[in-house]
C-alpha positions in Angstrom: 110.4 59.5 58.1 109.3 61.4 61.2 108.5 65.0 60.1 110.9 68.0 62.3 108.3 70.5 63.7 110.0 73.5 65.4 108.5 76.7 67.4 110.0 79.7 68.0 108.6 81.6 71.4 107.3 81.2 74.4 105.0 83.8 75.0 101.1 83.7 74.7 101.3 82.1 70.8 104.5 80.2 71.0 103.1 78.6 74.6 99.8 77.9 73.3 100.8 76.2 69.9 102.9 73.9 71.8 100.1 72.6 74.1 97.6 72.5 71.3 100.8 70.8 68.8 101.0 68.2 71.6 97.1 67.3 71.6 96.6 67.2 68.5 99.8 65.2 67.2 100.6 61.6 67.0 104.5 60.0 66.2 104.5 61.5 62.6 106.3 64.6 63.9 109.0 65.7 66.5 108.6 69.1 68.4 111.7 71.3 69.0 110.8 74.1 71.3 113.5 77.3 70.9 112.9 80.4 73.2 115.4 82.6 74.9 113.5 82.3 78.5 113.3 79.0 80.1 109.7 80.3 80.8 106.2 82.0 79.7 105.2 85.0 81.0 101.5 86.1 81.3 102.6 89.5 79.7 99.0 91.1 80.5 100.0 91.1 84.2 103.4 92.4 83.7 102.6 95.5 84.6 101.5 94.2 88.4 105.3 94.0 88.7 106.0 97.4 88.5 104.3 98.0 92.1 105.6 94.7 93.7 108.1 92.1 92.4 106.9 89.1 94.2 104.9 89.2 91.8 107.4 87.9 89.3 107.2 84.0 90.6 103.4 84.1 90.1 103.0 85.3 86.0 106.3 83.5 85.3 105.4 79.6 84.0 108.4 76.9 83.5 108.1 75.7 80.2 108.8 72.3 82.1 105.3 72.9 83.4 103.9 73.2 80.1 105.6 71.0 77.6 105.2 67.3 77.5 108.5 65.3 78.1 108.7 64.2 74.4 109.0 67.8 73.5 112.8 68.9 73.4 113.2 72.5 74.4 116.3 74.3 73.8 116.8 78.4 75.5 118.7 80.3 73.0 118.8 83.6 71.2 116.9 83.3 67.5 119.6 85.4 65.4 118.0 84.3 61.6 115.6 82.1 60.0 116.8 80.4 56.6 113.9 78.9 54.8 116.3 78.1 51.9 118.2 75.3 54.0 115.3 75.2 56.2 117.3 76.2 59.5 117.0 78.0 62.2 120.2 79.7 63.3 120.5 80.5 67.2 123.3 82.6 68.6 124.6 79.8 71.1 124.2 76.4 70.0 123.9 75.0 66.4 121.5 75.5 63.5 117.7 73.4 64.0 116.3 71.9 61.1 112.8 72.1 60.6 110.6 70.7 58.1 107.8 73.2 59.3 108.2 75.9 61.5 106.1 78.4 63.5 107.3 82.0 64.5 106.1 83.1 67.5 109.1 85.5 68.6 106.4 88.0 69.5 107.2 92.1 68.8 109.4 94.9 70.1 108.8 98.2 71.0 108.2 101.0 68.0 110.4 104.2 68.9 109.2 106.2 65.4 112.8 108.1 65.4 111.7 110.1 68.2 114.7 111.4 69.3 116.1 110.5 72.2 113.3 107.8 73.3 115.2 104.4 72.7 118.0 106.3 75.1 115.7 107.2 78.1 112.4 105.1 78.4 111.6 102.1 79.5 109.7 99.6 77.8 107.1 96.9 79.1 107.9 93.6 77.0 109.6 91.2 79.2 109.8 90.6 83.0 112.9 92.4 83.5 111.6 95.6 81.8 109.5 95.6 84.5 111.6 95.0 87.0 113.5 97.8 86.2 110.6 100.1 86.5 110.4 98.8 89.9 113.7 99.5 91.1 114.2 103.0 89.0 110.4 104.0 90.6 111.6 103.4 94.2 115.1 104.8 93.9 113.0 108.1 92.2 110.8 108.1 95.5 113.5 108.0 97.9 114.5 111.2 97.0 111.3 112.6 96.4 109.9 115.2 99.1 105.8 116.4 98.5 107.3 119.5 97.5 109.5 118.0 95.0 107.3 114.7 94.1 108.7 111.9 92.0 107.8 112.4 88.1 106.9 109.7 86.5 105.4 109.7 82.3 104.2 106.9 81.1 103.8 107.6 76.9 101.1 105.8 75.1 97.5 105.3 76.3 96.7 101.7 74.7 96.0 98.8 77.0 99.6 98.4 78.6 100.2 102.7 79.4 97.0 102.6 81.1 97.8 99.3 83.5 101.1 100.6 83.6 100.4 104.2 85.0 97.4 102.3 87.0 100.2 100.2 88.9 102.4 102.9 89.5 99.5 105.2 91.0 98.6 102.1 93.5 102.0 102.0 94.2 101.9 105.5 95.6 99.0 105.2 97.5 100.1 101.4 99.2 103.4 103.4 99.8 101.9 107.0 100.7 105.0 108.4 98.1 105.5 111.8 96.5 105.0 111.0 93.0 103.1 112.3 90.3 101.6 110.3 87.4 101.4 111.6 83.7 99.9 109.6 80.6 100.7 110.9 77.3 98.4 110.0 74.5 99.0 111.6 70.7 95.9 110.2 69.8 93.2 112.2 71.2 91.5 109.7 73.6 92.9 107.1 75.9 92.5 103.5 74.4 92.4 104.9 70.6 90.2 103.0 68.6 88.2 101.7 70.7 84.2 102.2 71.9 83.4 105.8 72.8 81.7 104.4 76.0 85.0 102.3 77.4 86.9 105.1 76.4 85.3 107.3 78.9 84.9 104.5 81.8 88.7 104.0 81.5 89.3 108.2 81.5 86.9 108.4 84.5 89.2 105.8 86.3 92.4 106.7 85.3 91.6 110.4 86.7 89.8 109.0 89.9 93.5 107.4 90.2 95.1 111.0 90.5 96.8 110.1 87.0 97.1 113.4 85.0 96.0 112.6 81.9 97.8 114.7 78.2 96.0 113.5 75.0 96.2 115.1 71.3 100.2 115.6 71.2 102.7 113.3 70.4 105.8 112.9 72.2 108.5 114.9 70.0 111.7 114.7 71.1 113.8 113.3 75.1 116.7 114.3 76.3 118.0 113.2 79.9 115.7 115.3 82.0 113.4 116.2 79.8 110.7 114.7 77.7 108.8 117.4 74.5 105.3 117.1 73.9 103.9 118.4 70.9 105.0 121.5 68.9 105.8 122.9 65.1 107.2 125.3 62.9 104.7 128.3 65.6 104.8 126.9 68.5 106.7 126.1 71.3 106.2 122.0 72.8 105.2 121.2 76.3 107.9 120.3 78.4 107.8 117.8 81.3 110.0 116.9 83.7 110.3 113.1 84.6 112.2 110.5 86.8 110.8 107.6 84.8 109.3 107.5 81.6 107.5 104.4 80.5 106.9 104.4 76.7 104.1 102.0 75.3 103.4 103.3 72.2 103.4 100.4 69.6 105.0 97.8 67.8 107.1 96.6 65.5 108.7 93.4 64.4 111.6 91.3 65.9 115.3 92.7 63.7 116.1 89.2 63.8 113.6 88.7 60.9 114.7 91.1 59.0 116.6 88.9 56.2 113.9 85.8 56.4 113.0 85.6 53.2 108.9 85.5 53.7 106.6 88.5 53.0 106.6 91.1 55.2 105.0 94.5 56.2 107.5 97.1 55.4 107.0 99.4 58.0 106.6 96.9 61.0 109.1 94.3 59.9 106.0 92.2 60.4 104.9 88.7 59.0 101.9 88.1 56.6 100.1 85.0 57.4 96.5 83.7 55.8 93.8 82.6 57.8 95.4 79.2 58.3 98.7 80.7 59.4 100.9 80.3 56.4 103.2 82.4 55.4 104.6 82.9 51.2 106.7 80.1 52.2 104.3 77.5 53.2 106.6 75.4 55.5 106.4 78.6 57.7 103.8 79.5 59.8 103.6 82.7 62.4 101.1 83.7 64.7 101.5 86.0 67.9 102.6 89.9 67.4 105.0 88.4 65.1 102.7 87.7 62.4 99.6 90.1 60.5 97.0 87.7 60.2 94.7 88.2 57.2 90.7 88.4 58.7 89.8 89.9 55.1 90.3 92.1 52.8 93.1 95.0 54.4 91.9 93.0 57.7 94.2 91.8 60.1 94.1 90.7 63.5 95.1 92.9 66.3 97.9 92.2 68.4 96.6 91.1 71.6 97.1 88.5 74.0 93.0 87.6 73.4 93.9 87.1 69.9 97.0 84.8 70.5 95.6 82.8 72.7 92.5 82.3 70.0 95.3 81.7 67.0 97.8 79.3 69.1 94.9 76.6 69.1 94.1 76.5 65.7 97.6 77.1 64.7 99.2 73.9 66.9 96.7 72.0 65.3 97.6 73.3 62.0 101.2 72.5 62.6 100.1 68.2 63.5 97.5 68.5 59.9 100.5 69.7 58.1 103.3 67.0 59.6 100.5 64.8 58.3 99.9 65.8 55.0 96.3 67.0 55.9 94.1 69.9 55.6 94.8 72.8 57.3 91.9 74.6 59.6 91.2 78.2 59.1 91.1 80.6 62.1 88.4 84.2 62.4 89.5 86.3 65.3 86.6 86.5 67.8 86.2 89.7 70.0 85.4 88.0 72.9 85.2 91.6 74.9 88.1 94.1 76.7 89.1 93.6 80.3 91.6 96.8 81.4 92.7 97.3 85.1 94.4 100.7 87.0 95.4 99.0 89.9 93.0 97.1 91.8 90.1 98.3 89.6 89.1 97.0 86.4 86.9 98.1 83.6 84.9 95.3 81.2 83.2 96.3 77.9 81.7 94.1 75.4 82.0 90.7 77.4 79.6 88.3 75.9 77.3 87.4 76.5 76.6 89.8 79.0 74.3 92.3 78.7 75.8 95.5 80.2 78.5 96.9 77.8 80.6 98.6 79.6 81.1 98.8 83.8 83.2 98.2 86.3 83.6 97.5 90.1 83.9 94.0 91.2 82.3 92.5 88.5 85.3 94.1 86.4 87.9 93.3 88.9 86.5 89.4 89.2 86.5 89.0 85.8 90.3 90.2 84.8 91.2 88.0 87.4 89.3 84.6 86.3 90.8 85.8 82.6 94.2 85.3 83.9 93.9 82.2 85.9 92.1 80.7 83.4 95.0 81.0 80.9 97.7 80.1 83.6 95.4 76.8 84.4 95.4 75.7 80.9 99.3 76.1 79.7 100.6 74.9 83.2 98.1 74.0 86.3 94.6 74.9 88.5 97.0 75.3 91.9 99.5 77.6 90.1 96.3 79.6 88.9 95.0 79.3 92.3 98.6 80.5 93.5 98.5 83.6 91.4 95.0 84.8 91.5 94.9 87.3 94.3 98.2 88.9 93.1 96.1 89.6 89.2 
């Protein structure tokens, strides 16, 4: 009997393990397909949307462009996962059987119960998150004089509030606005975590930018008009004015998996999965920002699109082994170096196997770039890589 394989997702996991399911699979197994977009987004250029839309058509992929025509693909809405029956439910059309199953429904933004930030702030997890940004960044400008500029926070200094403040600073130069741009970090360097050297590259850029730069304070408290920075039981917090705040500042897992009955990280709603991608239910697999990967002992790894990309191969191939009755492949997370952009420029540290840890310039710039388009070239094609590489 031909085994049912079903993936749920199409971003950077759910994407790859479908092209890597497909290569490595032979008629012993179906693939069902289930996302809620009819396409993949390269999420790591997102952010270019928030200067300029057009953009949009270029990091947007049809999954028709990626799956093979044996692969059924249905877009619906994931509303719970029953490993009991074995069914996925979906909110519009009928419940998919699976006989194994990989979650890639990627993560949502963590608001902490900071009060008031679900209310005002924008996010940056799908294409129409930025979008907005766009629209609610140009509508802010057009009333903005130079001595009453546009105020625009973006909270969280990881990866996507520094590209994201980065676009909307090249947006004011390319448009000569009135806007100021603040970046909010609790942590007390930009890109927490992270080497001491990149960390100061990325500061040096982000204030050659003309982005203010607020570290050591976490958000407290938004209302409307307002958003409060810091303070205690002594003290008074910072307040700031803004037009548009962006918040960035972490994860957490989808609601929609709150009930499946797999185990789960109680604070981020997130799955466990070993090194070969099973879950405690071992006809479910998850990969992707969905799933904590076990790299070793209280090791997991990170939630990046570098580390997705690295899992979905391994994983698809994991899905065919398993349809098969075969071994399954373990999977290490290699750091294969950080590329970060603020608008046109770029910074690159640790990019093996090159011998200069941290720098930037074109070298930078060229590399982000050839990231991208290498990713778009192998889910869909070379001319829609091509297509997009200038706008990266």
């Amino acid at each position: 009997m031909t085994a049912q394989v079903v993936v749920l997702g199409s971003g950077y996991a759910g994407a790859g393990a479908v092209t890597s399911f497909e290569e490595a699979s032979d008629d012993s197994a179906d693939l069902t397909w289930i996302s809620e977009h009819d396409y993949h987004l390269v999420l790591h250029e997102s952010h270019r949307v928030i200067r300029d839309t057009n953009v949009a058509s270029k990091i947007s992929i049809p999954v028709d462009e990626i799956k093979s025509p044996d692969t059924t693909f249905k877009q619906d809405h994931v509303t719970e996962i029953d490993v009991d029956e074995r069914e996925v439910h979906l909110r519009d059309g009928e419940p998919v059987s699976y006989d194994y199953l990989l979650v890639a429904l990627g993560s949502r933004t963590a608001f902490y119960g900071i009060e008031g930030l679900e209310a005002y702030a924008h996010t940056l997890k799908s294409l129409d998150d930025a979008q907005e940004i766009h629209h609610d960044l140009s509508d802010a400008v057009a009333g903005a004089t130079r001595s009453d500029p546009a105020q625009v926070v973006v909270g969280g200094a990881g990866l996507s509030g520094i590209q994201s403040a980065g676009e909307v600073a090249a947006y004011r130069d390319e448009h000569r606005a009135p806007v100021e741009v603040t970046l909010v970090e609790g942590l007390d360097e930009v890109l927490p975590g992270n080497d001491p050297e990149l960390q100061g590259a990325l500061r040096k850029r982000l204030e050659a930018a003309g982005i203010d730069i607020m570290t050591g304070e976490f958000v407290s408290k938004v209302d409307e008009d307002t958003i409060y920075v810091g303070g205690g039981e002594d003290e008074e917090p910072t307040e700031l004015d803004y037009d548009v705040f962006v918040w960035t500042g972490g994860i957490t897992g989808q609601d929609e998996l709150t009930s499946t009955a797999v185990d789960k990280d109680d604070r981020s709603n997130r799955m466990y999965a070993d090194r070969d991608f099973q879950t405690s239910d071992d006809r479910v697999f998850a990969i992707g920002d969905t799933a904590m990967i076990e790299q070793g002992p209280e090791d997991f790894a990170p939630p990046t699109a570098q580390a997705a990309w690295q899992a979905a191969e391994v994983a698809g191939e994991n899905l065919a082994r398993a349809a098969r009755g075969e071994s399954l492949r373990t999977w290490t997370y290699n750091d294969k170096g950080t590329l970060v952009s603020v608008g046109d420029k770029a910074v690159a540290h640790g990019v093996d196997p090159l011998p200069v840890d941290t720098f930037g310039g074109i070298g930078a710039e060229l590399l982000k770039k050839a990231v991208a388009a290498r990713w778009i070239a192998d889910v869909s094609s070379i001319g829609r890589a091509i297509d997009a590489w200038s706008d990266m």
